[in-house]
N, CA, C and O atoms as a DFTB+ gen file, in Angstrom:
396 C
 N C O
     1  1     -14.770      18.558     -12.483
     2  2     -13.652      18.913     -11.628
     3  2     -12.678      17.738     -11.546
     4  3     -12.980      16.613     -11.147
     5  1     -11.254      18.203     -12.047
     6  2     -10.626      16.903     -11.871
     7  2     -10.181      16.390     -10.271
     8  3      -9.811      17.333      -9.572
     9  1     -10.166      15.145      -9.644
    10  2      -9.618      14.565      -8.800
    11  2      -8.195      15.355      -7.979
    12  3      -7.328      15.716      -8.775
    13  1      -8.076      15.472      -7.369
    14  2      -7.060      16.260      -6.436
    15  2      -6.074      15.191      -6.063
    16  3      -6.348      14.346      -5.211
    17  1      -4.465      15.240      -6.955
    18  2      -3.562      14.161      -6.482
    19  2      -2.500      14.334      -5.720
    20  3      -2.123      15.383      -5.200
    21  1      -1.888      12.978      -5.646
    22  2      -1.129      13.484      -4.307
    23  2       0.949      12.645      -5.149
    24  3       1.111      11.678      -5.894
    25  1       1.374      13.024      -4.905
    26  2       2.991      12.747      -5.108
    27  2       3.309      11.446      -4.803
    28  3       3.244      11.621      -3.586
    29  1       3.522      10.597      -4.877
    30  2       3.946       9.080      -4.540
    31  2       5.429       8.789      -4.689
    32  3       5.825       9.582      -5.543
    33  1       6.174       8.236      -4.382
    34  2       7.683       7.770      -4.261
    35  2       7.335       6.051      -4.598
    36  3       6.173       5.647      -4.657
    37  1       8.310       5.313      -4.764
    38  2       8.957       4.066      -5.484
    39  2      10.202       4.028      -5.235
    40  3      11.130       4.598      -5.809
    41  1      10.191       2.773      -3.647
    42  2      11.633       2.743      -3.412
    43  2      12.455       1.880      -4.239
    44  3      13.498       1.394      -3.802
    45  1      11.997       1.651      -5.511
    46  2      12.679       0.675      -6.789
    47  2      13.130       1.887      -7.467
    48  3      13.860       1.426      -8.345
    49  1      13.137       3.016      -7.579
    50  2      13.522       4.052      -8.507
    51  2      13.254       4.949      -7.392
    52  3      12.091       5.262      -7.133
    53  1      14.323       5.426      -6.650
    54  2      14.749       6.729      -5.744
    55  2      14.622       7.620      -6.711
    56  3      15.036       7.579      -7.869
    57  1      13.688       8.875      -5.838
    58  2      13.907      10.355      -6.820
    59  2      12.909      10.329      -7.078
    60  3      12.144      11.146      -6.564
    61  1      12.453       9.392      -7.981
    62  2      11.251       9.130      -9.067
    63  2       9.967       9.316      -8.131
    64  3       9.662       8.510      -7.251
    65  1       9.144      10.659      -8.480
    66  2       7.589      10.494      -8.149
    67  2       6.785      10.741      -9.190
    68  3       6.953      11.432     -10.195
    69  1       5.363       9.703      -8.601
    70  2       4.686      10.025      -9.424
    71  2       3.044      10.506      -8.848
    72  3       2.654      10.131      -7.742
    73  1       2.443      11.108      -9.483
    74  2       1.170      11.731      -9.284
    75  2      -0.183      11.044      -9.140
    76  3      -0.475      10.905     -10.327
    77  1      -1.013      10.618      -8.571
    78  2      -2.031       9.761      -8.193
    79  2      -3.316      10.503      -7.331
    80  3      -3.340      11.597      -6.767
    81  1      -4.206       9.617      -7.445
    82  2      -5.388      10.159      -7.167
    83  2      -4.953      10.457      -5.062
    84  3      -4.066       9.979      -4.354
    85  1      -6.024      11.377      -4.777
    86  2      -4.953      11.800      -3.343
    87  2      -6.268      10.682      -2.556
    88  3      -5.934       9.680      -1.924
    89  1      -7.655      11.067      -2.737
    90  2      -8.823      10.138      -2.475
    91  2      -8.504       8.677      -2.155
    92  3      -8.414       8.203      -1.023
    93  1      -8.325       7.939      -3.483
    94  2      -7.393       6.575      -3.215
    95  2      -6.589       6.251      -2.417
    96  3      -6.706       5.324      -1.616
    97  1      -5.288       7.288      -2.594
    98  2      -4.327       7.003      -2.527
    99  2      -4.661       6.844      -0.704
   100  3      -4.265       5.858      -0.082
   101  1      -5.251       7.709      -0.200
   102  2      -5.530       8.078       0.756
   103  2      -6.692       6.983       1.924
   104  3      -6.628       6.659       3.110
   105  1      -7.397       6.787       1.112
   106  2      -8.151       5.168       1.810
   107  2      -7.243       4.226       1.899
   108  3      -7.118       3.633       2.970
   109  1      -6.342       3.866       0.674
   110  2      -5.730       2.579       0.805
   111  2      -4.306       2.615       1.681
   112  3      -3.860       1.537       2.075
   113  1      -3.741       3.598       1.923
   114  2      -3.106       4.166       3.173
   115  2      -3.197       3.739       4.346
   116  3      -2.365       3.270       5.123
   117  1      -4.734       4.020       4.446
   118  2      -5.184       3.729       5.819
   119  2      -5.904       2.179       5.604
   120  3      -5.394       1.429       6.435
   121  1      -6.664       1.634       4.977
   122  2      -6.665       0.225       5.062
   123  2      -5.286      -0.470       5.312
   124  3      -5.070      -1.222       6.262
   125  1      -4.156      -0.046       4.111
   126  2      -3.214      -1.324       4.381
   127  2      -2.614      -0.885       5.674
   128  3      -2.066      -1.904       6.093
   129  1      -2.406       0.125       6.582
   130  2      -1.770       0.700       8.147
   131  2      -2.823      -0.694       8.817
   132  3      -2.414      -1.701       9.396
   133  1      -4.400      -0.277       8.464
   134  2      -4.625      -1.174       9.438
   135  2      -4.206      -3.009       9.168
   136  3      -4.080      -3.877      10.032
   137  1      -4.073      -3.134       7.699
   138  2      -3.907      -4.472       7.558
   139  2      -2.228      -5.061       7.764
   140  3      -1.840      -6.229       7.762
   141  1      -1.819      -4.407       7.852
   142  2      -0.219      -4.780       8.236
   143  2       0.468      -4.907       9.226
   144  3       0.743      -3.951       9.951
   145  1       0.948      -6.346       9.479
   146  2       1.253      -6.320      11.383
   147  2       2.108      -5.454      11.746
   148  3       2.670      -4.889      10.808
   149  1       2.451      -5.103      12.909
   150  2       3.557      -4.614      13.667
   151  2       4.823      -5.163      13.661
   152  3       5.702      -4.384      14.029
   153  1       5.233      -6.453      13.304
   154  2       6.363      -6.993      13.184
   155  2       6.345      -8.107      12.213
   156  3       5.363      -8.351      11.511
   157  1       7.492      -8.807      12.183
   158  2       7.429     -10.039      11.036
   159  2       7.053     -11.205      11.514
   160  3       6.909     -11.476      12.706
   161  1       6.910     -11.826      10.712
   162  2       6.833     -12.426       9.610
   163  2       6.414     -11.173       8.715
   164  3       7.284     -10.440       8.245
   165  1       4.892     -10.922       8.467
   166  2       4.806      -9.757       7.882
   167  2       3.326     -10.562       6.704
   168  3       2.933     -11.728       6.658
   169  1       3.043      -9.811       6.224
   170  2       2.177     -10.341       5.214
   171  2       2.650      -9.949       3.331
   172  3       3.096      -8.943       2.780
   173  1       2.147     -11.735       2.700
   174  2       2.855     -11.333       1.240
   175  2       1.702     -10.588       0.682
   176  3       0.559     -10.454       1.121
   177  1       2.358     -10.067      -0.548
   178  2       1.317      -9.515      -1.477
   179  2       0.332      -9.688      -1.718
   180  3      -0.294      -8.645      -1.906
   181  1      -0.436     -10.922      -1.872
   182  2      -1.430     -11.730      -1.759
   183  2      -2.634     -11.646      -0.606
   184  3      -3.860     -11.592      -0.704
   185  1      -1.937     -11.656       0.262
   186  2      -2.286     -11.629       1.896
   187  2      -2.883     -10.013       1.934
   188  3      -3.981      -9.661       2.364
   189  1      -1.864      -9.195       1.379
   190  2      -1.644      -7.750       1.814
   191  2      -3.538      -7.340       1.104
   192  3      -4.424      -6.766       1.738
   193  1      -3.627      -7.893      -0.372
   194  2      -4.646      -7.735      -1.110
   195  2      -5.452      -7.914      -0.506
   196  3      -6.294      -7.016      -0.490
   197  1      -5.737      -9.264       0.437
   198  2      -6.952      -9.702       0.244
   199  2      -7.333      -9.099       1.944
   200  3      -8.408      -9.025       2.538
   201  1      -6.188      -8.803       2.280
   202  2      -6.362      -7.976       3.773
   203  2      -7.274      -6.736       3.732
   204  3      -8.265      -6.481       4.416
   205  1      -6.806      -6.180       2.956
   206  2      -7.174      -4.323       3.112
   207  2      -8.641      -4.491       2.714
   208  3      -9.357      -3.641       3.244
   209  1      -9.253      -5.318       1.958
   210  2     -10.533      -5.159       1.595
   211  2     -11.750      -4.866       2.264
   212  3     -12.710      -4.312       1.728
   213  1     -11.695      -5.267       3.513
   214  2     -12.720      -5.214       4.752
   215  2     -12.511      -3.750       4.838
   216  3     -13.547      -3.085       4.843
   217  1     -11.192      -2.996       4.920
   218  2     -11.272      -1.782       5.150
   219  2     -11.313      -0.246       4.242
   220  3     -11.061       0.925       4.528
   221  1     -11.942      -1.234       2.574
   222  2     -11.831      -0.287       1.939
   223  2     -13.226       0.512       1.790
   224  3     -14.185      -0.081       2.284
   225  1     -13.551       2.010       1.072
   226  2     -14.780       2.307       1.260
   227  2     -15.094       1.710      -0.294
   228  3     -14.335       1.258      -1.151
   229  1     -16.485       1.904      -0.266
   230  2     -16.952       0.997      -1.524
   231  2     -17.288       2.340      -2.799
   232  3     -17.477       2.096      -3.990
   233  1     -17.292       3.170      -2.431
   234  2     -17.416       4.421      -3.374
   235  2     -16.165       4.267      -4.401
   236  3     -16.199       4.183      -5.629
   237  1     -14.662       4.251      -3.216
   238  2     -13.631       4.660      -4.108
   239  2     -13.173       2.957      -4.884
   240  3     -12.465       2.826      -5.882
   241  1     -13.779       1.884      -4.124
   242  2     -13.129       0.798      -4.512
   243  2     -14.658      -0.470      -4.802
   244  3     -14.763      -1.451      -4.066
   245  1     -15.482      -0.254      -5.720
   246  2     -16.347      -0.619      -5.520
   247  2     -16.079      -2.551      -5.940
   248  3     -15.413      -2.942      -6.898
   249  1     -16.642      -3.265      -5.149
   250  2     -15.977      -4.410      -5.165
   251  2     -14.724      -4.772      -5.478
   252  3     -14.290      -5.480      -6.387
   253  1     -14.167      -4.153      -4.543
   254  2     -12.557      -4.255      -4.593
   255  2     -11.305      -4.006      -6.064
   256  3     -10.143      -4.282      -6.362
   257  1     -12.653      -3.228      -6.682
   258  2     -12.071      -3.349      -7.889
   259  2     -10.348      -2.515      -7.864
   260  3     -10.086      -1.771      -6.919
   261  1      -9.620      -2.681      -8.646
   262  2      -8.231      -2.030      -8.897
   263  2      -7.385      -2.205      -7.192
   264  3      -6.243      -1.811      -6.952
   265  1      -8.164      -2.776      -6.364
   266  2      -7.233      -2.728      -5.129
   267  2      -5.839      -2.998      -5.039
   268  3      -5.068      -2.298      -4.383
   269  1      -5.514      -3.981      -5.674
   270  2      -4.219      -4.680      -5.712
   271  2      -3.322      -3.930      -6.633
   272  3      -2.108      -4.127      -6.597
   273  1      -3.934      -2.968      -7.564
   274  2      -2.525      -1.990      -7.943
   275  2      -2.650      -1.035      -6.921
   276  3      -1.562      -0.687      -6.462
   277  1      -3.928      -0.345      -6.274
   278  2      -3.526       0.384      -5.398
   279  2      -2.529      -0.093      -4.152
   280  3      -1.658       0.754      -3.953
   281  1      -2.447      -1.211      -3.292
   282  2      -1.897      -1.705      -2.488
   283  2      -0.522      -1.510      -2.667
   284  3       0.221      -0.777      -2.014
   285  1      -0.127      -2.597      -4.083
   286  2       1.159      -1.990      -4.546
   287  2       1.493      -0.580      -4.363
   288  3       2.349      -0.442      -3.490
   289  1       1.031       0.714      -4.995
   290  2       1.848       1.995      -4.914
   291  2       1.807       2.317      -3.545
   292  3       2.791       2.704      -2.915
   293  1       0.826       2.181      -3.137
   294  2       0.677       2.424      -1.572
   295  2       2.172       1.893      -0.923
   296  3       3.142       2.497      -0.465
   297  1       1.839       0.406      -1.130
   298  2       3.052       0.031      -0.562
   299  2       4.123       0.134      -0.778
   300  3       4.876      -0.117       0.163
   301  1       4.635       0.478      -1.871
   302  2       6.000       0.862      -3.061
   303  2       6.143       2.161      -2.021
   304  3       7.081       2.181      -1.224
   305  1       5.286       3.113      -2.062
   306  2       5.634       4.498      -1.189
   307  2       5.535       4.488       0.175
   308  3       6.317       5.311       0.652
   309  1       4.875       3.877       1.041
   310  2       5.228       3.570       1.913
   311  2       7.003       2.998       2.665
   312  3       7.792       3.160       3.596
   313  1       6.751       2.290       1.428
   314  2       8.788       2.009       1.892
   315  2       9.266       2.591       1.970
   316  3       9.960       2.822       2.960
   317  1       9.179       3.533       0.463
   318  2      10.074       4.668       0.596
   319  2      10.008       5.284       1.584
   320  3      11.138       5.771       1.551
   321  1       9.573       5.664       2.466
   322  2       9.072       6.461       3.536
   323  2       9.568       6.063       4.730
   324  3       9.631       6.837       5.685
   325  1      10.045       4.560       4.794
   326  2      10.304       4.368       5.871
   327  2       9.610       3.484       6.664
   328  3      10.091       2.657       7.439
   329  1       8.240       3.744       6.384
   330  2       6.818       3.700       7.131
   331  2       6.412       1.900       7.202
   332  3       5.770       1.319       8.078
   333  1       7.040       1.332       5.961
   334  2       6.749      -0.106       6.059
   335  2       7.828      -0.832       5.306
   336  3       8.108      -0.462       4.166
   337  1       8.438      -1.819       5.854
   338  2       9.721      -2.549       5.304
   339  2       9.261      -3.980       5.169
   340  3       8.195      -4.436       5.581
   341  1      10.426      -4.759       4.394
   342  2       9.957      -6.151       3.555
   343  2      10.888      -6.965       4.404
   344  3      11.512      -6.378       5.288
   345  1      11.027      -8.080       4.253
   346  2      11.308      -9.225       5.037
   347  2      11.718     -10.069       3.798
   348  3      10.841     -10.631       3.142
   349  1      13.045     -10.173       3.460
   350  2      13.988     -11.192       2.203
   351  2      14.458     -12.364       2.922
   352  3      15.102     -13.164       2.244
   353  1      14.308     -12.589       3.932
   354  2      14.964     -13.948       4.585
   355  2      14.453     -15.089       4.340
   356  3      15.047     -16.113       4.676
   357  1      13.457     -15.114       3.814
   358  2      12.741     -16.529       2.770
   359  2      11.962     -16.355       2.305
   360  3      11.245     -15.649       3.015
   361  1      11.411     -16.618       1.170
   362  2      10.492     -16.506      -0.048
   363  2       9.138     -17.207       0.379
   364  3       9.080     -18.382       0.742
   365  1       7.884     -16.213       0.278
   366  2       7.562     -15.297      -0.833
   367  2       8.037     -14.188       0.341
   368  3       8.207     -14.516       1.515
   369  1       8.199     -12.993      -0.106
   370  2       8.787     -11.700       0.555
   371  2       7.696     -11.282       0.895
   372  3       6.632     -11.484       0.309
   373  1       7.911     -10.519       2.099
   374  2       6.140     -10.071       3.413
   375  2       6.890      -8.825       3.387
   376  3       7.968      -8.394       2.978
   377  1       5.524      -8.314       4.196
   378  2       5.530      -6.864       4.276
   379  2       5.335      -6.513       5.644
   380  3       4.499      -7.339       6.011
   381  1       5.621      -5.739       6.679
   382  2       5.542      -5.420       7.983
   383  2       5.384      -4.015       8.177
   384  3       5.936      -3.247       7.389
   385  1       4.671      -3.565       9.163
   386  2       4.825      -1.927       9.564
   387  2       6.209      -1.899      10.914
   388  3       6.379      -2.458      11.997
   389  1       6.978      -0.898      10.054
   390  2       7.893      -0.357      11.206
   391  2       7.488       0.493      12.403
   392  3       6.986       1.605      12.567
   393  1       7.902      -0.463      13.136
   394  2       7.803      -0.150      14.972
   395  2       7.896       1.581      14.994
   396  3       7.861       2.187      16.064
């Protein structure tokens, strides 16, 4: 039985979706919600990775394997959404959940 996916957005290419596992897509959702502050500073990419791990299940991510591309789309669609915005006011660029 194949995997049941879910639509993803990329606020680097508006319009553009793409198709992904819904399972994944769907844990790492909810890990990075819980790993992402409420306001800025915000956490970098790096941070964001090594955050979500405590909250991933080990079935879909077994030693954290592939986390950090999941994080990315997660987070790529998340923007789009609204749901989590970046912080450009000094380098390296963080990530925050909108209030």
């Amino acid at each position: 039985m194949k995997p049941e996916k879910i639509a993803v957005e990329n606020v680097n290419t508006p319009g553009r979706t793409s198709n992904v596992d819904a399972a994944k897509y769907s844990a790492m959702r909810k890990a990075l919600l819980l790993a992402l502050p409420l306001e800025k500073p915000g956490l970098t990419q790096v941070e964001m990775g090594e955050a979500v791990l405590p909250f991933l299940p080990d079935d879909l991510f077994p030693n954290g394997e592939k986390a950090m591309w999941w994080v990315k789309c997660v987070q790529l669609d998340l923007e789009a959404k609204g749901v989590v915005k970046r912080t450009i006011e000094k380098k390296p660029t963080r990530w925050y959940q909108e209030n």
